[in-house]
C-alpha positions as CSV (number, residue, x, y, z in Angstrom):
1,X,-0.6,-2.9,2.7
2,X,-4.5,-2.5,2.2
3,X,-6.9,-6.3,1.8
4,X,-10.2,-6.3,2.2
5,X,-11.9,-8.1,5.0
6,X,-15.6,-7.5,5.5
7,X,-18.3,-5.0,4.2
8,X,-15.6,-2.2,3.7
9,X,-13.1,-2.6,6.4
10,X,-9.9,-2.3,5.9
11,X,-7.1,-4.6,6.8
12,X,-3.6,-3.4,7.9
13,X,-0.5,-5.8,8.3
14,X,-1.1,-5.4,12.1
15,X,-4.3,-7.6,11.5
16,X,-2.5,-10.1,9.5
17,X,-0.7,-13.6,10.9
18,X,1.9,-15.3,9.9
19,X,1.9,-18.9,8.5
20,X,5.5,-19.6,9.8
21,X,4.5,-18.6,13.8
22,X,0.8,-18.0,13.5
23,X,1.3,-15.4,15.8
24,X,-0.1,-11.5,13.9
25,X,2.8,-10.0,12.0
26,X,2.8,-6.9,14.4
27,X,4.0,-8.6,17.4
28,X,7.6,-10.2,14.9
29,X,8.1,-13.9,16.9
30,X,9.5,-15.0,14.2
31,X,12.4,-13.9,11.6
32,X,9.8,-14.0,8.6
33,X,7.2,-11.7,10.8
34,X,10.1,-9.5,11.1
35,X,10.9,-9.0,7.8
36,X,7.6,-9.1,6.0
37,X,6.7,-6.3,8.9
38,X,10.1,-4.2,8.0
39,X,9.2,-4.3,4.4
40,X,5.4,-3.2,4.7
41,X,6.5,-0.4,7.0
42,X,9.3,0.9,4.6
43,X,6.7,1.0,1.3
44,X,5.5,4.3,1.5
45,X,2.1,6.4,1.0
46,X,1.8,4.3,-2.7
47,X,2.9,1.1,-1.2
48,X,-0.9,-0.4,-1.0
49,X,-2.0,1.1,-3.7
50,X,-2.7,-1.3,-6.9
51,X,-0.5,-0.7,-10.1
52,X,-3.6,1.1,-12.1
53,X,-4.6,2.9,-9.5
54,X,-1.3,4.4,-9.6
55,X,-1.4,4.8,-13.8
56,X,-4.5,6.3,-12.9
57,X,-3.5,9.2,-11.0
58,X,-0.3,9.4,-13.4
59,X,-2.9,10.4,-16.4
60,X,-4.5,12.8,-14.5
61,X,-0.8,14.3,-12.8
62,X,-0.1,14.3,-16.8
63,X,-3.5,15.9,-18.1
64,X,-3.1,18.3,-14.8
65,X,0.0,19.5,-16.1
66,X,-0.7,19.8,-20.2
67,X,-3.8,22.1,-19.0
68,X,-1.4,24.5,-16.7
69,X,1.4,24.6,-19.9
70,X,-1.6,25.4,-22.7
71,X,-3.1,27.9,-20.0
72,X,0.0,29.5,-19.9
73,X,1.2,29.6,-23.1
């Protein structure tokens, strides 16, 4: 999970705190830290990535594809 901060950093959920504990998600004092830090860790290399961002790079997978089957052909 990817937020902006300031002038181009990045934020990870290791930065973030939690409103339950108010203690940073990392450290999991709490049963909500715990399981919001689970789930970020379990999302993947797409996880942060918004929605058409990841339409995005599905065109061009498509387009990549169509060009190597006419090449081909």
């Amino acid at each position: 999970m990817w937020n902006r901060c300031k002038e181009g950093e990045r934020m990870t959920y290791d930065r973030l705190v939690c409103a339950n504990c108010a203690a940073p998600v990392s450290e999991g004092r709490c049963p909500v830290c715990r399981a919001n830090r689970e789930r970020m860790q379990h999302e993947g290399p797409f996880g942060g990535l918004n929605p058409m961002t990841l339409i995005a790079l599905l065109a061009v997978l498509v387009a990549a594809v169509a060009l190597l089957a006419h090449q081909t052909a």
